[in-house]
C-alpha positions in Angstrom: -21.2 -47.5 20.8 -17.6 -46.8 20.8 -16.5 -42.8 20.5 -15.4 -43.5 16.4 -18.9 -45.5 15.9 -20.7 -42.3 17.4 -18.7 -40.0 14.9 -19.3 -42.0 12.2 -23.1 -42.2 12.6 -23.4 -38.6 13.1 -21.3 -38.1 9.8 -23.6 -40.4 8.4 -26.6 -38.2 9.6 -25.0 -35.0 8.6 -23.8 -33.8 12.0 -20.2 -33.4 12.2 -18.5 -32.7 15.5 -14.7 -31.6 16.2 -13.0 -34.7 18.0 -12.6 -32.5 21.3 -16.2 -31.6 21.3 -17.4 -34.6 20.7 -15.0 -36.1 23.5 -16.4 -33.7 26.1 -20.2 -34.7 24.6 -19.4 -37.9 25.6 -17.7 -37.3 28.5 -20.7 -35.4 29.8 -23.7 -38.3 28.9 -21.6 -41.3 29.9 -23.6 -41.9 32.8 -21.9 -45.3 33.4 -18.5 -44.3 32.9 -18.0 -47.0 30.6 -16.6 -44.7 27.2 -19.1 -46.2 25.4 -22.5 -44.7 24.9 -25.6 -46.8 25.3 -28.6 -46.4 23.7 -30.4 -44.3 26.5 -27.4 -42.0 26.1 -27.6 -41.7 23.1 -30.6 -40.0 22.9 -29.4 -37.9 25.7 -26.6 -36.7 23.4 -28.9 -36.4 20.5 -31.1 -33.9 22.1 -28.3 -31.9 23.4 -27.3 -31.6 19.8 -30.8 -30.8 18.6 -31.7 -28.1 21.4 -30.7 -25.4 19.0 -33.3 -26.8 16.8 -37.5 -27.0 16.4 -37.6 -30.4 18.2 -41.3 -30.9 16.7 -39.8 -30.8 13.0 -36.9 -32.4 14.5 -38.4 -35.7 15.8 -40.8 -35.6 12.5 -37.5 -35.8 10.8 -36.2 -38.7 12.5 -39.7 -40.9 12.3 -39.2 -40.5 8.4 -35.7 -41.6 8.7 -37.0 -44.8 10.2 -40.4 -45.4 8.6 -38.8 -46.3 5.4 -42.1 -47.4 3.4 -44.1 -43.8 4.7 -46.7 -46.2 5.9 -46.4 -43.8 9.0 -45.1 -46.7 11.2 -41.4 -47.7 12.2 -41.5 -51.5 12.4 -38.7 -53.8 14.2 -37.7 -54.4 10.6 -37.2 -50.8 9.7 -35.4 -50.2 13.0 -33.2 -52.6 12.4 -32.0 -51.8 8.8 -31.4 -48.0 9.7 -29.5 -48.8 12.7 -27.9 -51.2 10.6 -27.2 -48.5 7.8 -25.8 -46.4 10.6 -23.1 -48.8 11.7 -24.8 -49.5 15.0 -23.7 -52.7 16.6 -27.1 -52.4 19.0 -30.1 -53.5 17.1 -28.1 -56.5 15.2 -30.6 -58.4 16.0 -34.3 -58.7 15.8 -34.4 -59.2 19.3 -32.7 -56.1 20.3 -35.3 -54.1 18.0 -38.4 -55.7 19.5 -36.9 -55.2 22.9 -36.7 -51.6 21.6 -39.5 -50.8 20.2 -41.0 -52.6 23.0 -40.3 -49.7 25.3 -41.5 -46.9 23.5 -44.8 -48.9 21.8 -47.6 -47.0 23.4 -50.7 -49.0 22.5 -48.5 -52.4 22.1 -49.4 -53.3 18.2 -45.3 -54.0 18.3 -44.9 -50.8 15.8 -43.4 -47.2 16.9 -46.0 -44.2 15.4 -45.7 -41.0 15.6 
């Protein structure tokens, strides 16, 4: 995602960053040097900006976010309307969710709990 689709989904989360700060953020995950961030970087950046806070409440936070029907289970279609909500452009598709939720889906029933 592109430095003004990062600042808008943090807006869109609550979090809002000064420009220069958020520059330097970037700056500082962009592992590939690409000005973009990538998904994996992403989550870099997003636990730098939760380190000041209870990551156990935190990550409880975020599951809820994206397990939209409280079944207590983030499906590929859940994933992919939040990310959607958000502005994302990764996760358009259903492909790019499974292929997401693949890699974190411990016991492979194709669902994310927590």
């Amino acid at each position: 995602i592109t430095k003004k689709e990062l600042n808008d989904s943090l807006e869109n989360l609550g979090i809002f960053i000064p420009d220069k700060e958020l520059t330097q953020m970037i700056e500082t995950i962009d592992v590939n040097g690409d000005g973009c961030v990538d998904i994996d970087e992403f989550g870099e950046l997003y636990q730098s900006l939760m380190d000041e806070k209870d990551e156990e409440e935190d990550m409880r936070e975020a599951f809820k976010v994206f397990d939209q029907n409280g079944d207590g289970f983030i499906t590929v279609d859940e994933l992919r309307s939040v990310l959607a909500s958000l502005g994302l452009k990764q996760g358009r598709t259903l492909e790019d969710c499974k292929r997401m939720i693949m890699k974190v889906d411990v016991d492979g029933d194709g669902m994310v709990d927590y």
